[in-house]
PDB file with one MODEL, atoms N, CA, C and O in Angstrom:
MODEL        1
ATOM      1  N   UNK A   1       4.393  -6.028  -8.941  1.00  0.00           N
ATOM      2  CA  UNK A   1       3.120  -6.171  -9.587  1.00  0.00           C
ATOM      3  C   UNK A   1       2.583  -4.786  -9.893  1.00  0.00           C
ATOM      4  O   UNK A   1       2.589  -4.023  -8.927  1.00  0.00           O
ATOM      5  N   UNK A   2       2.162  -4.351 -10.930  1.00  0.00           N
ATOM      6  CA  UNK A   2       1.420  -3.548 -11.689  1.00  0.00           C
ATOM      7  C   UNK A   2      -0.105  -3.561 -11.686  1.00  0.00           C
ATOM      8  O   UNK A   2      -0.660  -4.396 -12.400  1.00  0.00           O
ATOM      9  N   UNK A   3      -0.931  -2.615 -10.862  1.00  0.00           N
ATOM     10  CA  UNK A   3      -2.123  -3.111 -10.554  1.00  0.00           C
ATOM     11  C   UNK A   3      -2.496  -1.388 -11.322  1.00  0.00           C
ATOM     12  O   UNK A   3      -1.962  -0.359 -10.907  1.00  0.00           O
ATOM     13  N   UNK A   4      -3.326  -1.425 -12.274  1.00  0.00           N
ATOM     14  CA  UNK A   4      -4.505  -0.373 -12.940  1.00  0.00           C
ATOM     15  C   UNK A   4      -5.707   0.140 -12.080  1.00  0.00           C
ATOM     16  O   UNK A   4      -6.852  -0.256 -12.299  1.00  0.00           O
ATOM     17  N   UNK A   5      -5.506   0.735 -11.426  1.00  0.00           N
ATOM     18  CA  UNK A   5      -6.452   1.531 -10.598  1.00  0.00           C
ATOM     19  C   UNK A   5      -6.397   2.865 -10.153  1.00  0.00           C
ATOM     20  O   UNK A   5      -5.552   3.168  -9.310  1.00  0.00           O
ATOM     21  N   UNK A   6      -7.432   3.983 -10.745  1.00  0.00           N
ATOM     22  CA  UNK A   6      -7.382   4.964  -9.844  1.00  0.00           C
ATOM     23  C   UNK A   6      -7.149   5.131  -8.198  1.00  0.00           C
ATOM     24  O   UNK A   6      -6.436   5.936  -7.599  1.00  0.00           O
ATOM     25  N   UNK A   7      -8.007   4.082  -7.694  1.00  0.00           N
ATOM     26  CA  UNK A   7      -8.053   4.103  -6.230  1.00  0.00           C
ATOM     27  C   UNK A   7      -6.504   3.639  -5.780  1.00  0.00           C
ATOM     28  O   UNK A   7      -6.155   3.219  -6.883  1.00  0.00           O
ATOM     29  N   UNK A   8      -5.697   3.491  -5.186  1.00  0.00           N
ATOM     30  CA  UNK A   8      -4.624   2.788  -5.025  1.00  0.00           C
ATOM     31  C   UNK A   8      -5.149   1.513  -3.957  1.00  0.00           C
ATOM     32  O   UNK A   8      -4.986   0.312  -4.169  1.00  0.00           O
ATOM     33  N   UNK A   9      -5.706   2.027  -2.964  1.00  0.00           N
ATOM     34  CA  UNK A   9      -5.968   1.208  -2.095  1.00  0.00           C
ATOM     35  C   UNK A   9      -7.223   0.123  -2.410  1.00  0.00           C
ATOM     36  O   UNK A   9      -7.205  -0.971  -1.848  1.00  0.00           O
ATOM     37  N   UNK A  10      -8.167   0.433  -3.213  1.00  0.00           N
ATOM     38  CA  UNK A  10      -8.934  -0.164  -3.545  1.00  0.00           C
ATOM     39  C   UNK A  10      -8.301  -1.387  -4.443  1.00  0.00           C
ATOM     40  O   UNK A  10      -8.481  -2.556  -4.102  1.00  0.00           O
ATOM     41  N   UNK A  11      -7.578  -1.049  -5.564  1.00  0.00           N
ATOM     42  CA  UNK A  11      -6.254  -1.754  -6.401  1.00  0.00           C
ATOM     43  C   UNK A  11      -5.967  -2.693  -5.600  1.00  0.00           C
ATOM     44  O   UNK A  11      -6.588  -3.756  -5.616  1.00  0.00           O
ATOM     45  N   UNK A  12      -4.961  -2.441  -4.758  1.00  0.00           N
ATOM     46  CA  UNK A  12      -4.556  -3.079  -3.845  1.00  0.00           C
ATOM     47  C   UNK A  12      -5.420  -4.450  -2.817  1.00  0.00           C
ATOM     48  O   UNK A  12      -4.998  -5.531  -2.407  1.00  0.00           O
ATOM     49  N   UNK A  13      -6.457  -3.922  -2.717  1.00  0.00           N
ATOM     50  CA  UNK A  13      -7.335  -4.467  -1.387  1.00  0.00           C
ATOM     51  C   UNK A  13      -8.368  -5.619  -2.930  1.00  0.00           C
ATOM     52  O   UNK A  13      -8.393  -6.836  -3.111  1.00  0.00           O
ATOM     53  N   UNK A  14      -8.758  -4.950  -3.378  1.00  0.00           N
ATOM     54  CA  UNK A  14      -9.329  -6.093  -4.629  1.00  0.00           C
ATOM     55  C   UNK A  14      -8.021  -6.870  -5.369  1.00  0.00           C
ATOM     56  O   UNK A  14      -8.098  -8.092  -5.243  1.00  0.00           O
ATOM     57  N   UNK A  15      -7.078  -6.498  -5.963  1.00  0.00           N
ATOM     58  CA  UNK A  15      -5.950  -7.760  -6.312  1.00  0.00           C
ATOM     59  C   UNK A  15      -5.823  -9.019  -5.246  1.00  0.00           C
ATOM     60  O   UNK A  15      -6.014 -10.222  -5.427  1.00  0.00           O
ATOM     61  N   UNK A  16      -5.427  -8.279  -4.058  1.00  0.00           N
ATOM     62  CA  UNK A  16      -5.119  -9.416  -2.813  1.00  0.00           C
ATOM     63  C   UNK A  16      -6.481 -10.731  -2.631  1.00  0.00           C
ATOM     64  O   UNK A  16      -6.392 -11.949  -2.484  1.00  0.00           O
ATOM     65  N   UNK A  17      -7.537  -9.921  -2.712  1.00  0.00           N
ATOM     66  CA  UNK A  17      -8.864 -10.623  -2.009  1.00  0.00           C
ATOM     67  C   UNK A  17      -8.593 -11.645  -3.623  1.00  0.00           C
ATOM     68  O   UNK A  17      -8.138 -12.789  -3.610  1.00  0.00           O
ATOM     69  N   UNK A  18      -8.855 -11.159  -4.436  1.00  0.00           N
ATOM     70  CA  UNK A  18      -9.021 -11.819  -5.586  1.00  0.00           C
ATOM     71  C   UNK A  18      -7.927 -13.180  -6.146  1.00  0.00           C
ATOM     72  O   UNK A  18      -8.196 -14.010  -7.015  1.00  0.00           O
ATOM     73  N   UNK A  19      -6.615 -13.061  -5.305  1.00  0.00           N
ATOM     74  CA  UNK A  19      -5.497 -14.064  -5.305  1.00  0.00           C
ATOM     75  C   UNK A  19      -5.184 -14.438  -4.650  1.00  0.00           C
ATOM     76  O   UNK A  19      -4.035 -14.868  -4.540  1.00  0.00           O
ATOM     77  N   UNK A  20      -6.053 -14.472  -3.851  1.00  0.00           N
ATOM     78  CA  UNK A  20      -6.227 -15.242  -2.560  1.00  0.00           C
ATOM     79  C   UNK A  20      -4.727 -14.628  -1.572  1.00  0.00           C
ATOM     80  O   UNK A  20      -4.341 -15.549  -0.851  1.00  0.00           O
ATOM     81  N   UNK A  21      -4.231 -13.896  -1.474  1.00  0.00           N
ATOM     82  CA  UNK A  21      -2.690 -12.989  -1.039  1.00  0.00           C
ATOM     83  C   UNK A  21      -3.143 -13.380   0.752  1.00  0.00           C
ATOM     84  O   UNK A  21      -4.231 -13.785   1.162  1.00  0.00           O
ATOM     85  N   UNK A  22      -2.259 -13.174   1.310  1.00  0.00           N
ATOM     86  CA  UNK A  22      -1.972 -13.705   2.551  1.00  0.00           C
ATOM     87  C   UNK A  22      -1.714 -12.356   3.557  1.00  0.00           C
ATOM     88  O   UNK A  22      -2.275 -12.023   4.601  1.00  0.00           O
ATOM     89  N   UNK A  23      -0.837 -11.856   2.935  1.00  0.00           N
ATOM     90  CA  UNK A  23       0.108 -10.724   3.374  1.00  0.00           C
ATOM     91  C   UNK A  23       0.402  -9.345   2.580  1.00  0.00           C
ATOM     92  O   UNK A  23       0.895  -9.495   1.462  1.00  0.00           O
ATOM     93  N   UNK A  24       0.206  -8.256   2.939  1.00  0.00           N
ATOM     94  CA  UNK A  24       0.383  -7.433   1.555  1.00  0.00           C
ATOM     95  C   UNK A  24       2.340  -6.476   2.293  1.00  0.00           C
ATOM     96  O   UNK A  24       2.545  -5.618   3.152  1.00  0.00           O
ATOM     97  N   UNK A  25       3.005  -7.033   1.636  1.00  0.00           N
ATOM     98  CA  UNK A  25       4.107  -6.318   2.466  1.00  0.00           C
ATOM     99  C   UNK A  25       4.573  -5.043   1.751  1.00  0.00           C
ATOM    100  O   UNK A  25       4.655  -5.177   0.530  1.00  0.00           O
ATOM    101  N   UNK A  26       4.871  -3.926   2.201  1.00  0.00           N
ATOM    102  CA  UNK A  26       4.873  -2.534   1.634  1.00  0.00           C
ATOM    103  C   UNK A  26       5.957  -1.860   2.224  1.00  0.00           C
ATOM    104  O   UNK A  26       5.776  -1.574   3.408  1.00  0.00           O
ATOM    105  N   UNK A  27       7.408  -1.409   1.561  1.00  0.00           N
ATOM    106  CA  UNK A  27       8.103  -0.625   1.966  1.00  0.00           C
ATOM    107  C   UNK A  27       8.083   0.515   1.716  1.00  0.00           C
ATOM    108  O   UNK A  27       8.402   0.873   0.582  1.00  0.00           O
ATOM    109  N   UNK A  28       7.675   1.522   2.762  1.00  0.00           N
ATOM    110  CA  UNK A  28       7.054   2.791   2.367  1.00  0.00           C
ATOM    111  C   UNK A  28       8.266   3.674   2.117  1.00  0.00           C
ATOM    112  O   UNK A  28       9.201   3.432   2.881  1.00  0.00           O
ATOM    113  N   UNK A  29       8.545   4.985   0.910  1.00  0.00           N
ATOM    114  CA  UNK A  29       9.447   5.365   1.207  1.00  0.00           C
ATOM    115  C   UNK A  29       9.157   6.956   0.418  1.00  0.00           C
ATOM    116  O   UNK A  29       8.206   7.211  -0.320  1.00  0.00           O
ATOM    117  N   UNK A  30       9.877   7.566   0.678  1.00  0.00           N
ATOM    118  CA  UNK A  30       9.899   9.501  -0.027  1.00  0.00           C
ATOM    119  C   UNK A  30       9.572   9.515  -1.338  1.00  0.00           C
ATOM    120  O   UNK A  30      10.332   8.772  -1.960  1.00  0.00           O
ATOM    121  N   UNK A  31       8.549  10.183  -2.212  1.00  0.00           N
ATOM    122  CA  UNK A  31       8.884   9.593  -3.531  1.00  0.00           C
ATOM    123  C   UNK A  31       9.461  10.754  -3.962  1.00  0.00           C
ATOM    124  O   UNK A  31       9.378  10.833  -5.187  1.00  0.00           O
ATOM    125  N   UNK A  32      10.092  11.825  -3.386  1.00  0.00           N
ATOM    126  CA  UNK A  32      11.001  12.759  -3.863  1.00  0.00           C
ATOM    127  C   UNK A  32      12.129  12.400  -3.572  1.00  0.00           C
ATOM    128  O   UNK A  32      12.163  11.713  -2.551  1.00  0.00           O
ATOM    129  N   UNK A  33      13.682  12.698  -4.357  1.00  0.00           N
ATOM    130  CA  UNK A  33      14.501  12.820  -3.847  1.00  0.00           C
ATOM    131  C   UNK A  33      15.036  13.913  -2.783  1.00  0.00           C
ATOM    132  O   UNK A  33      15.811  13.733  -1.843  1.00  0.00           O
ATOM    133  N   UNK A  34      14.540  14.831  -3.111  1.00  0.00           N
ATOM    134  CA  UNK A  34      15.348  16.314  -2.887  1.00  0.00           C
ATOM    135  C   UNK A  34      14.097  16.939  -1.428  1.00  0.00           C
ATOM    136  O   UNK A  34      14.275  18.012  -0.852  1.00  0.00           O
ATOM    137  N   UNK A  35      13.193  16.198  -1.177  1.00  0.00           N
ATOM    138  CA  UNK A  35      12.174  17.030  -0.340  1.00  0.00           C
ATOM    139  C   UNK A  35      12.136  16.171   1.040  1.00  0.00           C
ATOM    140  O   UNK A  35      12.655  15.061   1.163  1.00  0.00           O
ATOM    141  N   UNK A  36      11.366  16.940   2.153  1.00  0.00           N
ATOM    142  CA  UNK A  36      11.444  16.054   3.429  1.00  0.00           C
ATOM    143  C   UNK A  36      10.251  14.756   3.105  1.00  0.00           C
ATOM    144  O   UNK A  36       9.335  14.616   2.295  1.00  0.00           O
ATOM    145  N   UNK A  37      10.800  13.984   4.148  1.00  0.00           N
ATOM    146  CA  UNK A  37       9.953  12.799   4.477  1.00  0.00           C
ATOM    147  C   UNK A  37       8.160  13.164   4.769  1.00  0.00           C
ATOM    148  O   UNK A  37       7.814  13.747   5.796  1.00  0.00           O
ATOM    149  N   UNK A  38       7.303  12.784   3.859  1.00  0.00           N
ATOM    150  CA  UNK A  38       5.950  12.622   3.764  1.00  0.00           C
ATOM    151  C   UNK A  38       5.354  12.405   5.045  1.00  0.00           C
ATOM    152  O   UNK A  38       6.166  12.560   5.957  1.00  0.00           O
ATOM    153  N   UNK A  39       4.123  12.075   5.435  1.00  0.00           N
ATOM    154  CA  UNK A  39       3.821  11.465   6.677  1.00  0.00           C
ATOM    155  C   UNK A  39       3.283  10.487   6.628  1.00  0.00           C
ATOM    156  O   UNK A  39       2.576  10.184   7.589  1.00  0.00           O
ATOM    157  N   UNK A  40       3.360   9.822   5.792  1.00  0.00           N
ATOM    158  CA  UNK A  40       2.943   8.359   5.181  1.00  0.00           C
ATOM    159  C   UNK A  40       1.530   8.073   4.811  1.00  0.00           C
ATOM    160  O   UNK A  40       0.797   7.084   4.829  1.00  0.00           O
ATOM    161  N   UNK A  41       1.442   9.206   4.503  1.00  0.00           N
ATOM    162  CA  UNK A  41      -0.708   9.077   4.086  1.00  0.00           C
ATOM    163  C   UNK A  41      -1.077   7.919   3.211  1.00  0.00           C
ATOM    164  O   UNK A  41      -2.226   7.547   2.974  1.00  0.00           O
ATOM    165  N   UNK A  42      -0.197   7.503   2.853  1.00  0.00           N
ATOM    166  CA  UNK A  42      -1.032   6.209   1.687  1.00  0.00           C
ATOM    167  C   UNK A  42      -0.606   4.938   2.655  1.00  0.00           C
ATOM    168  O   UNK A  42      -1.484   4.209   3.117  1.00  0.00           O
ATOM    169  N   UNK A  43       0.534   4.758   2.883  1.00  0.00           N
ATOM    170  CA  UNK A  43       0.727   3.777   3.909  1.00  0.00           C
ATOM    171  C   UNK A  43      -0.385   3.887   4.882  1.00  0.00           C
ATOM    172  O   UNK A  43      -1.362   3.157   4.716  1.00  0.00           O
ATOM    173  N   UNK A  44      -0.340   4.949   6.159  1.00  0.00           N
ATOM    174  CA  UNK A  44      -1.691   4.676   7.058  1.00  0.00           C
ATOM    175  C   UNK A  44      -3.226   4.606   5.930  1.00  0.00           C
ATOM    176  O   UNK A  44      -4.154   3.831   6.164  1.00  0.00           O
ATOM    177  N   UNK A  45      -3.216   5.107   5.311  1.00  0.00           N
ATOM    178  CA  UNK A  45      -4.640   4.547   4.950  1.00  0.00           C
ATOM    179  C   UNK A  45      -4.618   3.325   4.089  1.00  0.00           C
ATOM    180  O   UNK A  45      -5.584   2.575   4.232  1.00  0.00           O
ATOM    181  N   UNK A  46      -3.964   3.078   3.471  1.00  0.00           N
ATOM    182  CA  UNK A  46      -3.586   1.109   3.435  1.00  0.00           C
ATOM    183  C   UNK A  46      -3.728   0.306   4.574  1.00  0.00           C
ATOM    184  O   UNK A  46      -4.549  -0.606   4.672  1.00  0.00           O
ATOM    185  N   UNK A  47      -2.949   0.636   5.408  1.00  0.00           N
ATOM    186  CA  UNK A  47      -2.894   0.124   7.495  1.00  0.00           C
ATOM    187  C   UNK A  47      -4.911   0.172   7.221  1.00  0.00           C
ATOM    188  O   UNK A  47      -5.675  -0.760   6.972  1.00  0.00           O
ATOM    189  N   UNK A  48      -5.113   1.237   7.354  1.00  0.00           N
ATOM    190  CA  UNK A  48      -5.997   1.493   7.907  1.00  0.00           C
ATOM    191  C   UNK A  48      -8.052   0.647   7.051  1.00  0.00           C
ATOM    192  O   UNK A  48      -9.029   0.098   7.560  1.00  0.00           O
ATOM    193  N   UNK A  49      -7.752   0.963   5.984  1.00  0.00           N
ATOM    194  CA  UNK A  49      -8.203   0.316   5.271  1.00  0.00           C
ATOM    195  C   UNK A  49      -8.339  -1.105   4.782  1.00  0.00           C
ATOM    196  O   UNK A  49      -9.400  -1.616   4.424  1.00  0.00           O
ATOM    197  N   UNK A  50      -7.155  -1.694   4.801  1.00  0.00           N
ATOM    198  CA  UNK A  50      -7.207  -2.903   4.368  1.00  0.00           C
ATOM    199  C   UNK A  50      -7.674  -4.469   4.437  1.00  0.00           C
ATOM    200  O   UNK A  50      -8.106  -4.659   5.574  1.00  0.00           O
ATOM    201  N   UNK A  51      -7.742  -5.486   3.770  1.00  0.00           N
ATOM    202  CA  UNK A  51      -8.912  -5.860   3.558  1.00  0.00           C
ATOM    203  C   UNK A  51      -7.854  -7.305   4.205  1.00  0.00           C
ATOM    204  O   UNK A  51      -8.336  -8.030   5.075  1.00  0.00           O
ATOM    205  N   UNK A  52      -6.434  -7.567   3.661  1.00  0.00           N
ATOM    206  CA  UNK A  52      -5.950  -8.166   4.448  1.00  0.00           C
ATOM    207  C   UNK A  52      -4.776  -7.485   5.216  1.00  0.00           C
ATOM    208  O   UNK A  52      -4.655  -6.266   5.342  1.00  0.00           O
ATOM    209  N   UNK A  53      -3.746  -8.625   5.816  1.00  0.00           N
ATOM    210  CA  UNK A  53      -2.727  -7.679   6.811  1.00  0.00           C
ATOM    211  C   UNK A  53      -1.914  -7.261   6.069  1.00  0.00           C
ATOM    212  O   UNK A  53      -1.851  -7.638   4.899  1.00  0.00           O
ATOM    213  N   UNK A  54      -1.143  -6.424   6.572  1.00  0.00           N
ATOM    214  CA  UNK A  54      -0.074  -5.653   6.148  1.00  0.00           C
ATOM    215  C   UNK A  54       1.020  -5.584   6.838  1.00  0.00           C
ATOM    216  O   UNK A  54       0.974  -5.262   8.025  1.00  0.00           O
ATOM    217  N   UNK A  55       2.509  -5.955   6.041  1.00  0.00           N
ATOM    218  CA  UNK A  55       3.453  -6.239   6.618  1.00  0.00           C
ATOM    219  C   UNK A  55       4.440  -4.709   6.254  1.00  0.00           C
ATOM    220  O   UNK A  55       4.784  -4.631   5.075  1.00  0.00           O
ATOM    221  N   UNK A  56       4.806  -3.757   7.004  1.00  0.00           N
ATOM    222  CA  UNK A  56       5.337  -2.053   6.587  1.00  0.00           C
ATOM    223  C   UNK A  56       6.588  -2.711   7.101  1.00  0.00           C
ATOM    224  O   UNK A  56       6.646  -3.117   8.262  1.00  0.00           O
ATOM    225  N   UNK A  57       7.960  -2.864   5.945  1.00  0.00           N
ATOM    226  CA  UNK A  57       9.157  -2.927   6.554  1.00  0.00           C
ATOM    227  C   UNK A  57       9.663  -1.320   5.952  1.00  0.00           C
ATOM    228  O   UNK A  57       9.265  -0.648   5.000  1.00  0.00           O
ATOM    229  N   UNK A  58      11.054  -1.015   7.321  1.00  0.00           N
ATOM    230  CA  UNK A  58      11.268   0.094   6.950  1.00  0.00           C
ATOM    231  C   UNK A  58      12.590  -0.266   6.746  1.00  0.00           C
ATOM    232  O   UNK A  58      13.396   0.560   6.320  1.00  0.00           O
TER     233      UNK A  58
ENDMDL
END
């Protein structure tokens, strides 16, 4: 799904509420090839933020 939002998490947290979504499941992953592993800042503040649960498979 393709959601139009500056905010990502906001995107995210208004699509779900709005379709009635159950579960938001998110496989977090590097979006570089060539660089080290991130520390997952959009994932924890999704976790952290969100409006329903969140399912993080790795």
């Amino acid at each position: 799904m393709f959601i139009k939002n500056n905010d990502v998490i906001d995107g995210i947290n208004t699509y779900a509420i709005k379709n009635d979504i159950d579960v938001v499941a998110i496989l977090p992953r590097n979006q570089t090839m060539r660089s080290e592993p991130t520390e997952g800042e959009l994932t924890q503040m999704l976790i952290l933020n969100s409006k329903v649960p969140i399912l993080v498979l790795e």
